[in-house]
N, CA and C atoms as an extended XYZ file, in Angstrom:
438
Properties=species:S:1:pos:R:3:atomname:S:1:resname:S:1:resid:I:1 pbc="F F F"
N       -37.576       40.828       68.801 N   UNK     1
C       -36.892       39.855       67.976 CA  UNK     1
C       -37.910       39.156       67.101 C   UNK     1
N       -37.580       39.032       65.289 N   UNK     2
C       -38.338       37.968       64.622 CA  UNK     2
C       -37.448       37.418       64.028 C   UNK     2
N       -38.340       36.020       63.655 N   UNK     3
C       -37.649       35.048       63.027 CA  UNK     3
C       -38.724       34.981       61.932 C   UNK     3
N       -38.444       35.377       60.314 N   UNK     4
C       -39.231       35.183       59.649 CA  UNK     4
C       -38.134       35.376       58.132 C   UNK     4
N       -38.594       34.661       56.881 N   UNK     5
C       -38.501       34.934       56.235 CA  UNK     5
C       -37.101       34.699       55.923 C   UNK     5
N       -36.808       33.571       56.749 N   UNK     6
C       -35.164       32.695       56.799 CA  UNK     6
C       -34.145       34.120       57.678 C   UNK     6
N       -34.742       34.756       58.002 N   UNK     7
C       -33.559       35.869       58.588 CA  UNK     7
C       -34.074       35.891       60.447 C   UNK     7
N       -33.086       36.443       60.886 N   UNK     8
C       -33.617       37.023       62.372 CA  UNK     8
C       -33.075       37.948       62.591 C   UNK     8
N       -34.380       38.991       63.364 N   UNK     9
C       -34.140       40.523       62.924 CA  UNK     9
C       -34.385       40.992       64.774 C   UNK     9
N       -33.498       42.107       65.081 N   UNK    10
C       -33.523       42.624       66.305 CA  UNK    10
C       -33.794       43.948       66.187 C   UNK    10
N       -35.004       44.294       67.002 N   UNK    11
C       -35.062       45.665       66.659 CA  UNK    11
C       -34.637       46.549       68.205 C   UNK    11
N       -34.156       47.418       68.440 N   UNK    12
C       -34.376       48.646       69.317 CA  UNK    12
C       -34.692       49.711       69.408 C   UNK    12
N       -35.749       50.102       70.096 N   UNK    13
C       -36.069       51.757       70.106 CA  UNK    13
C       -35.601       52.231       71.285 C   UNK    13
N       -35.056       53.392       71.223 N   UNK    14
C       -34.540       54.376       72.015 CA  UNK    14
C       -34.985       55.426       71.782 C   UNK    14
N       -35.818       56.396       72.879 N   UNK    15
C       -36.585       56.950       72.738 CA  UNK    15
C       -36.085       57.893       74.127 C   UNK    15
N       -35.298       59.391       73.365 N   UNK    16
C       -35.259       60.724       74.239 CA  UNK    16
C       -35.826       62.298       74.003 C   UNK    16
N       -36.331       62.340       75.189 N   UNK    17
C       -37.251       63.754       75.318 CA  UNK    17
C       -35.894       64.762       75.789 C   UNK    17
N       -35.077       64.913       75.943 N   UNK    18
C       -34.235       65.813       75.928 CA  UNK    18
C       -33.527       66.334       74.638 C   UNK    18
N       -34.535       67.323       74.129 N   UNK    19
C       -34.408       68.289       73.155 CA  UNK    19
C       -33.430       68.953       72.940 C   UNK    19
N       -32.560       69.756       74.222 N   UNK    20
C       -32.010       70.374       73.602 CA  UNK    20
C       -30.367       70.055       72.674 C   UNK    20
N       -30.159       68.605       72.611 N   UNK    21
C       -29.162       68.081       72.664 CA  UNK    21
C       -29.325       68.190       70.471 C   UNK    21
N       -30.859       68.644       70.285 N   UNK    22
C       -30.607       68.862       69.131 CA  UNK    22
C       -30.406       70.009       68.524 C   UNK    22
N       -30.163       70.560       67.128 N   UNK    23
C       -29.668       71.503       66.538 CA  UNK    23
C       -30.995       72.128       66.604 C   UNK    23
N       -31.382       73.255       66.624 N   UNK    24
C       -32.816       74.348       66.604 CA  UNK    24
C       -33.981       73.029       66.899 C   UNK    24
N       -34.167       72.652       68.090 N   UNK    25
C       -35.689       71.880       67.798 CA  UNK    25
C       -36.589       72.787       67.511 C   UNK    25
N       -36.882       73.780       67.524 N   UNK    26
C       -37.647       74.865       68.396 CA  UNK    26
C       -38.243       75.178       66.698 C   UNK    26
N       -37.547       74.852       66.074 N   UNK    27
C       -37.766       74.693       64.221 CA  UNK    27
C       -38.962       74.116       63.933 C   UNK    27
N       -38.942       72.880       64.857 N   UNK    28
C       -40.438       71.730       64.298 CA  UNK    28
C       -41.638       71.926       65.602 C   UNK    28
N       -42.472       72.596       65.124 N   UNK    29
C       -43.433       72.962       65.729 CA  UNK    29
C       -44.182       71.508       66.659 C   UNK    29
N       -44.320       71.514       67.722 N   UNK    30
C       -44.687       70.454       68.586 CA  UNK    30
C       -44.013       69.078       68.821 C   UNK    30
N       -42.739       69.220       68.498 N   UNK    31
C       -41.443       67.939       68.729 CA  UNK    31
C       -41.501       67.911       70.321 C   UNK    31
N       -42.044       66.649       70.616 N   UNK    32
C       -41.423       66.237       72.145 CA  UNK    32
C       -40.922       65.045       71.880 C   UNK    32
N       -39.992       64.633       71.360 N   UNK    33
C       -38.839       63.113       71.417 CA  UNK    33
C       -38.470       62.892       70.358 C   UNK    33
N       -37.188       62.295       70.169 N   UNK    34
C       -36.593       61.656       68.995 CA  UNK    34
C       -36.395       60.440       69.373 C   UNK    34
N       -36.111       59.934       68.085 N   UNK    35
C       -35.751       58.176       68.731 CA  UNK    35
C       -34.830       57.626       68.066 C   UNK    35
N       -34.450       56.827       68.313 N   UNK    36
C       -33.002       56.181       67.415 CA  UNK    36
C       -33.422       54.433       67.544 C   UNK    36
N       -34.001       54.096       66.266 N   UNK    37
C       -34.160       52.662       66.023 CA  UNK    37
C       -32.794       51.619       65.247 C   UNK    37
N       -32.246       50.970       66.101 N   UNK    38
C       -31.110       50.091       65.419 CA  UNK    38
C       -32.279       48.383       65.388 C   UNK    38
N       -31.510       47.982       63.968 N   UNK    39
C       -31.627       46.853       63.405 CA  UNK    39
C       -30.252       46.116       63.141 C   UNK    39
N       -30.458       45.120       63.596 N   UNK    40
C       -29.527       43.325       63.606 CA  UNK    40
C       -30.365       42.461       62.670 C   UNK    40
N       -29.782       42.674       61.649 N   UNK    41
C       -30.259       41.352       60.573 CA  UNK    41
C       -29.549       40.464       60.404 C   UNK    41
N       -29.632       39.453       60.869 N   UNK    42
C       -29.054       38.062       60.403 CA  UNK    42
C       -29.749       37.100       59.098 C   UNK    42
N       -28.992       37.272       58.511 N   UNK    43
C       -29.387       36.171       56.765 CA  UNK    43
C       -28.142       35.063       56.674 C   UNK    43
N       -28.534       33.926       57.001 N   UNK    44
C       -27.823       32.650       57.194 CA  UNK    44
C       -26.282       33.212       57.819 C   UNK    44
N       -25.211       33.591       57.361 N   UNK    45
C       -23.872       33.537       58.377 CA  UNK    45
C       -23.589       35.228       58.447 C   UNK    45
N       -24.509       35.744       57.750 N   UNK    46
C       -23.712       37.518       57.641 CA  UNK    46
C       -25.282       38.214       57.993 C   UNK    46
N       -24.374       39.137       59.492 N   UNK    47
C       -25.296       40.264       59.993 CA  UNK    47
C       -24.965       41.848       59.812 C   UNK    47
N       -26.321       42.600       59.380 N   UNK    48
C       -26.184       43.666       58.938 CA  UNK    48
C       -26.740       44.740       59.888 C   UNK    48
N       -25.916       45.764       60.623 N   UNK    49
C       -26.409       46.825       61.844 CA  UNK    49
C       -26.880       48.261       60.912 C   UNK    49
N       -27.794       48.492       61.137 N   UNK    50
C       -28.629       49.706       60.814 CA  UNK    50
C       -29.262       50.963       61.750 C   UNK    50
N       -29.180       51.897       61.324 N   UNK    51
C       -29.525       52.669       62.441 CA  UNK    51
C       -30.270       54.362       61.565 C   UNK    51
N       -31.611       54.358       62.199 N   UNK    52
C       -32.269       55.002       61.752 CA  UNK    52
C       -32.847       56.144       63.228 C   UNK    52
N       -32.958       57.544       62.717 N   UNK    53
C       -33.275       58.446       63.487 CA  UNK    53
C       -34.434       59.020       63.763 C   UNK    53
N       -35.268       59.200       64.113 N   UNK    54
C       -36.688       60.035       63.498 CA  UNK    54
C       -36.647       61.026       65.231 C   UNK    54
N       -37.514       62.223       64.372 N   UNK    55
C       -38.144       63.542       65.316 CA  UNK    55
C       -39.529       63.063       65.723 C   UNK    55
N       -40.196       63.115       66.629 N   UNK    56
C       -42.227       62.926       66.726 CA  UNK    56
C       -42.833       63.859       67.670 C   UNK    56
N       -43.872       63.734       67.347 N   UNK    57
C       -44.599       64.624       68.301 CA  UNK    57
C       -44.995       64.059       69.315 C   UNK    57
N       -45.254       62.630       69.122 N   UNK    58
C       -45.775       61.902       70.072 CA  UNK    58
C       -45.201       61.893       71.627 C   UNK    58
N       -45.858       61.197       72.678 N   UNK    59
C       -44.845       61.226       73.616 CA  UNK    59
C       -43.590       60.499       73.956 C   UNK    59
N       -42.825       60.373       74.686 N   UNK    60
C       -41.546       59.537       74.767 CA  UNK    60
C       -42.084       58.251       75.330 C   UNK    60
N       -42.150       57.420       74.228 N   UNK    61
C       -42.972       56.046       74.687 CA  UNK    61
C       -42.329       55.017       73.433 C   UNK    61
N       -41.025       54.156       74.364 N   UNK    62
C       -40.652       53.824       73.175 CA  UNK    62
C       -41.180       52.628       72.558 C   UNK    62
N       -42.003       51.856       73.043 N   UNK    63
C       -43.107       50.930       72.696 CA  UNK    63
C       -43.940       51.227       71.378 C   UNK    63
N       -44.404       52.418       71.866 N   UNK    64
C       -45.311       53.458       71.104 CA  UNK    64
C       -44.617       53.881       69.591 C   UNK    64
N       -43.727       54.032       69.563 N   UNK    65
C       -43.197       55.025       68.520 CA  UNK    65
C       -42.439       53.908       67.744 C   UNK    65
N       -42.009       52.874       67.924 N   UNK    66
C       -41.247       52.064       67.683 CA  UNK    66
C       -42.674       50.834       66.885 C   UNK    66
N       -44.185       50.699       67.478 N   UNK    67
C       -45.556       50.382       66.306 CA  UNK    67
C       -45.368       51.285       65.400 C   UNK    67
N       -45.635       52.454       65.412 N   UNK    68
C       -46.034       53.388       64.830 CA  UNK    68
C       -44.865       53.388       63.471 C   UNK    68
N       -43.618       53.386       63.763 N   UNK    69
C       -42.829       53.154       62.310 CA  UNK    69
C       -42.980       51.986       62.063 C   UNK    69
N       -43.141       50.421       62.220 N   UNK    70
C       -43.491       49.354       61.449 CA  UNK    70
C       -44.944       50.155       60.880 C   UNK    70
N       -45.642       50.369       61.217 N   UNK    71
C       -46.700       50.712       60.873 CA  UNK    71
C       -46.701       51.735       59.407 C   UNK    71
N       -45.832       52.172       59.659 N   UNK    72
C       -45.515       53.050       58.689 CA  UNK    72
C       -44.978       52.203       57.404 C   UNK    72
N       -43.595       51.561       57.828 N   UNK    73
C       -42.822       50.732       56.556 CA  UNK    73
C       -44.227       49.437       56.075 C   UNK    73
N       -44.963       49.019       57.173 N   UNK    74
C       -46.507       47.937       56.693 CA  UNK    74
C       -46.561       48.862       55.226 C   UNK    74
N       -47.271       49.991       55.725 N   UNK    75
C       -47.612       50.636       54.770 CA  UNK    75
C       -46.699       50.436       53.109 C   UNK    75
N       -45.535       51.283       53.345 N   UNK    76
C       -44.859       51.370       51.981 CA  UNK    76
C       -44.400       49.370       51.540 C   UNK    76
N       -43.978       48.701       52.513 N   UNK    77
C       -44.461       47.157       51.685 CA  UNK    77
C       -45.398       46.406       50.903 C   UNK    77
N       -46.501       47.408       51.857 N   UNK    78
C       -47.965       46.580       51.048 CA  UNK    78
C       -48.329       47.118       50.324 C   UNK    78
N       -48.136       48.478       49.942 N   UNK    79
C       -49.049       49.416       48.996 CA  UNK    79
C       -47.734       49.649       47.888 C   UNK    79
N       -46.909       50.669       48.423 N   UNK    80
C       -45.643       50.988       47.311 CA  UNK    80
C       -44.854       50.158       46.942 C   UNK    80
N       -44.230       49.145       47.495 N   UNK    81
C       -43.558       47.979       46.964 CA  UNK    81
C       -44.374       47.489       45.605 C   UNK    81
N       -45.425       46.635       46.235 N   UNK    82
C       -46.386       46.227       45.367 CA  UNK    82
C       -46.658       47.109       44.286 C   UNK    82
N       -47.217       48.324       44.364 N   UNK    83
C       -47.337       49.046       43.139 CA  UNK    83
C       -46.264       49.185       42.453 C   UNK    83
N       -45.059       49.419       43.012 N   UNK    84
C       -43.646       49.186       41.939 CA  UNK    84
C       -43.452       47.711       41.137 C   UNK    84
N       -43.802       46.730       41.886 N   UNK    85
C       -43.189       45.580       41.525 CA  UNK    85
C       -44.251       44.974       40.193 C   UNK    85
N       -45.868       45.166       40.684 N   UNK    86
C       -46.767       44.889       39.886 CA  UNK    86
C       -47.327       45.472       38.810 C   UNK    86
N       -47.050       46.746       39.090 N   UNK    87
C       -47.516       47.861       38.087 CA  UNK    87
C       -46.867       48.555       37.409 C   UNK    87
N       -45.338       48.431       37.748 N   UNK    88
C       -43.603       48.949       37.142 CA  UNK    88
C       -44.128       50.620       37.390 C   UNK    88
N       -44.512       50.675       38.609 N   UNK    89
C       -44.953       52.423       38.869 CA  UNK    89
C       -44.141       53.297       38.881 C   UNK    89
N       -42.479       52.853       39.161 N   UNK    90
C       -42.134       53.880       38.910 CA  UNK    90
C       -41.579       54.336       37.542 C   UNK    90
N       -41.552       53.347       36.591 N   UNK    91
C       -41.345       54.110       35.312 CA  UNK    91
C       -42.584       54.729       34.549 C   UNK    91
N       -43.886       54.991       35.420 N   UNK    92
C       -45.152       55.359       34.759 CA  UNK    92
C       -44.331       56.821       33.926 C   UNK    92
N       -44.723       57.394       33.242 N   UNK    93
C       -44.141       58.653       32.833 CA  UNK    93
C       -45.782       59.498       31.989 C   UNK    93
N       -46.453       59.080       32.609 N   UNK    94
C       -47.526       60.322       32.318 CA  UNK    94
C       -47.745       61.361       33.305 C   UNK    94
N       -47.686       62.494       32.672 N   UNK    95
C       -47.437       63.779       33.780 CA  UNK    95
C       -48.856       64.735       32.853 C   UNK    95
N       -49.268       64.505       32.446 N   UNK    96
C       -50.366       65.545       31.694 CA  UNK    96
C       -51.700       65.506       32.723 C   UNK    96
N       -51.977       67.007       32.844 N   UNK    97
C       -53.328       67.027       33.604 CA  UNK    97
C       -53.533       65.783       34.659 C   UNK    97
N       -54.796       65.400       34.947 N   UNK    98
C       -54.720       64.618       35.450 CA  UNK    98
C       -54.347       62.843       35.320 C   UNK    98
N       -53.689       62.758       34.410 N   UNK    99
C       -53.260       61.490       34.443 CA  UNK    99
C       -52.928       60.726       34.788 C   UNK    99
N       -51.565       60.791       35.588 N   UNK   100
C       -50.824       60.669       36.747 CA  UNK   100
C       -52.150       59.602       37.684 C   UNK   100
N       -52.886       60.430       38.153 N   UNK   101
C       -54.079       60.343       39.419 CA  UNK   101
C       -54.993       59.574       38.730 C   UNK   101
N       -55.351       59.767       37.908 N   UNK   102
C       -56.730       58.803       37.183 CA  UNK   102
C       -56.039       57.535       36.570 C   UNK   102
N       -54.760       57.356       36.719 N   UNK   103
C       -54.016       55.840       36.281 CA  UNK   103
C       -53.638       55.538       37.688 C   UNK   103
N       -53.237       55.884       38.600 N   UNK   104
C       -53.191       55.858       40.088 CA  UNK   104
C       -54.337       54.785       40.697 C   UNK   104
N       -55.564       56.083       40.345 N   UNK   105
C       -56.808       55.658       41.211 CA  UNK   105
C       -56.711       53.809       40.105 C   UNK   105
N       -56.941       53.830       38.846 N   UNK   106
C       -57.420       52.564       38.196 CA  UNK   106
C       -56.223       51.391       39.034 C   UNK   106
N       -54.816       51.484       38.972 N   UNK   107
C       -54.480       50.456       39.674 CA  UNK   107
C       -54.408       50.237       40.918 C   UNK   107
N       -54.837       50.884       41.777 N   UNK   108
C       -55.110       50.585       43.282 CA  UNK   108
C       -56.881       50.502       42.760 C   UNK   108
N       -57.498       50.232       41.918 N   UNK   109
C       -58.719       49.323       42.192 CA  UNK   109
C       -58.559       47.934       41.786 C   UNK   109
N       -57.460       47.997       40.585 N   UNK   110
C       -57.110       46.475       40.067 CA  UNK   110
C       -56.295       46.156       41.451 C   UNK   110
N       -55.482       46.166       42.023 N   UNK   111
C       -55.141       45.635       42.967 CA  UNK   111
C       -56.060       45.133       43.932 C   UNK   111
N       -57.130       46.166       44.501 N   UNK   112
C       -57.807       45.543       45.400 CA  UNK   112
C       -58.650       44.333       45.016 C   UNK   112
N       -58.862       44.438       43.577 N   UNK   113
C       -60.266       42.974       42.679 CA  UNK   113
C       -58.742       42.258       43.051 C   UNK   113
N       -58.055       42.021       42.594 N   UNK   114
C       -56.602       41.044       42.747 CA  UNK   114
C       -56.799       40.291       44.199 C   UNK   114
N       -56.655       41.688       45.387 N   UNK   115
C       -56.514       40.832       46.846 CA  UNK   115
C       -57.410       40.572       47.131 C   UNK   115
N       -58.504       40.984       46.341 N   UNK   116
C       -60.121       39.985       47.260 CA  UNK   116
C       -61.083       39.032       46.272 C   UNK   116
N       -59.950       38.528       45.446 N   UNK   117
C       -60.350       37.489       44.446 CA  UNK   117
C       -60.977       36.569       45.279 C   UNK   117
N       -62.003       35.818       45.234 N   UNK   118
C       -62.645       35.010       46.396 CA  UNK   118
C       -61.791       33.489       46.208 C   UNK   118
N       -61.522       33.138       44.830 N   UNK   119
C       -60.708       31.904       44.917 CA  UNK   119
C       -59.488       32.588       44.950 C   UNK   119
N       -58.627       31.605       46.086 N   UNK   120
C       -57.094       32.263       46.211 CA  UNK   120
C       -56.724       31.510       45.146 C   UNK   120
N       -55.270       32.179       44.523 N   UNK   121
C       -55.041       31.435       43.386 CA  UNK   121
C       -53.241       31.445       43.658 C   UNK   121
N       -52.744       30.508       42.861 N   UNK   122
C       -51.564       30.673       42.941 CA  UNK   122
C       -50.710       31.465       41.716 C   UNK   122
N       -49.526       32.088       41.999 N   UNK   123
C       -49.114       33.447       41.492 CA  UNK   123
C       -49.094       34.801       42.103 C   UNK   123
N       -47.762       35.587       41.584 N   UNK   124
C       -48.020       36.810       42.378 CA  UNK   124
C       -49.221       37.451       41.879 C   UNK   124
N       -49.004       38.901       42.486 N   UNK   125
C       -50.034       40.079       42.111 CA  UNK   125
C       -49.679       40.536       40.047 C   UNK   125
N       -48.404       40.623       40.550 N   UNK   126
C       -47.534       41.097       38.799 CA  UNK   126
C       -48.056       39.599       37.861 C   UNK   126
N       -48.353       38.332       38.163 N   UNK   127
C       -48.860       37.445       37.536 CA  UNK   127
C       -50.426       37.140       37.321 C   UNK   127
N       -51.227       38.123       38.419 N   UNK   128
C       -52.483       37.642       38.129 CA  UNK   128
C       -53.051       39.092       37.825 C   UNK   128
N       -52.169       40.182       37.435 N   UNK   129
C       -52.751       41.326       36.778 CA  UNK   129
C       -52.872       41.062       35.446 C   UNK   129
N       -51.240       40.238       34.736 N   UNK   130
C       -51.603       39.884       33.409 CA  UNK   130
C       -51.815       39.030       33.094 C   UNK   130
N       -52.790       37.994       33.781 N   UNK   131
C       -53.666       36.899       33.751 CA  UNK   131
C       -55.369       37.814       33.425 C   UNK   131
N       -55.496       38.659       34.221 N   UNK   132
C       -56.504       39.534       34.095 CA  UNK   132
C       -56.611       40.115       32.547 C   UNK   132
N       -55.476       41.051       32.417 N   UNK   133
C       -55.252       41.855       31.501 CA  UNK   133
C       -55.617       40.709       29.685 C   UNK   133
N       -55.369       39.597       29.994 N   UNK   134
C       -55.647       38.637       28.743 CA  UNK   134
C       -56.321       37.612       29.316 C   UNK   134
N       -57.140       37.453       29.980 N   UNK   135
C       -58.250       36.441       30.242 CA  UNK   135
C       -59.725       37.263       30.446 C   UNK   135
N       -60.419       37.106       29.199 N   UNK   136
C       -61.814       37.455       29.575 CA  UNK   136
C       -62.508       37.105       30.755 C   UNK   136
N       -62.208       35.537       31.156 N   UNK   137
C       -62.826       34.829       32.459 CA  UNK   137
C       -62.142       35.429       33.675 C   UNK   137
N       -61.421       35.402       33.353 N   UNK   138
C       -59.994       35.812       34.896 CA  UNK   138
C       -60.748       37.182       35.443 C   UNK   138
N       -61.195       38.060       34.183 N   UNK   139
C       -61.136       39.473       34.222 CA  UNK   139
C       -62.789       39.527       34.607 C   UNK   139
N       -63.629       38.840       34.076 N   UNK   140
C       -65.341       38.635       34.723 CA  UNK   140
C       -65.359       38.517       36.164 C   UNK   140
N       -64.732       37.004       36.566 N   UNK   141
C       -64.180       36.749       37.858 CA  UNK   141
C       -63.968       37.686       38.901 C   UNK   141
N       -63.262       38.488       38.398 N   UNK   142
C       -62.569       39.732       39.614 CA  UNK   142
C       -63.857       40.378       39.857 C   UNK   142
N       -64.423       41.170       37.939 N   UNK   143
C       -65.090       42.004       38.469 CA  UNK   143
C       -66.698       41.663       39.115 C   UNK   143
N       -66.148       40.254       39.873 N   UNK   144
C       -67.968       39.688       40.335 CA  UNK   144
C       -68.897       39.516       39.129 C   UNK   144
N       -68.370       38.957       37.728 N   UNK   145
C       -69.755       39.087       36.606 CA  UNK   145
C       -69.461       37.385       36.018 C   UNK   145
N       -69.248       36.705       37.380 N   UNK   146
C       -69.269       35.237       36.642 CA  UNK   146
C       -69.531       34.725       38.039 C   UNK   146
């Protein structure tokens, strides 16, 4: 159970090693458990039930497997969210050679000068990229040359 972020959220993992109850496991090379994670979101008077499935290799440990996907969604919050929200990534539309990857690599380095600005500042990430992007000082700052 958390309480964060004005909501309260319930999670469950359920976690079974009895395979054959699925369609061909024998398909995914080294599957020992599936799990079935339900979510209870409460946001002030209205709750929302969710229910998500996953295959693993791991063992039937539902402690275990149940880190391991926060761990996972950590991931796409902190990195892909952010790059959508700050960098409008998904309407990038360069597809030539390497482009794609060499505009990639440049804003996951502006991001990181962003999160390890030594003065915290107030504003998002999408506000202190184009604080950067038109402040000579802002932009010295990050890159350690002031």
């Amino acid at each position: 159970m958390e309480k964060n972020h004005g909501r309260i959220e319930i999670r469950r993992c359920t976690v079974f090693d009895r395979l054959e109850c699925l369609d061909k496991p024998q398909q995914w090379k080294g599957l020992r458990c599936f799990a079935v994670l339900e979510s209870e979101r409460t946001v002030g008077n209205k709750t929302t039930h969710e229910q998500r499935m996953y295959i693993g290799s791991l063992p039937p440990d539902a402690e275990r497997i149940r880190q391991a996907i926060r761990s996972h969604w950590a991931v796409e919050n902190r990195l892909h969210w952010v790059m959508d929200v700050s960098f409008n990534d998904d309407q990038m539309r360069a597809r030539t050679k390497a482009a794609a990857h060499n505009l990639a690599v440049l804003k996951h380095i502006t991001l990181n000068l962003i999160r390890l600005d030594p003065v915290k500042r107030i504003g998002s990430t999408k506000t202190r990229r184009i604080i950067a992007a038109t402040s000579d000082q802002y932009r010295a700052e990050l890159l350690g040359l002031k």
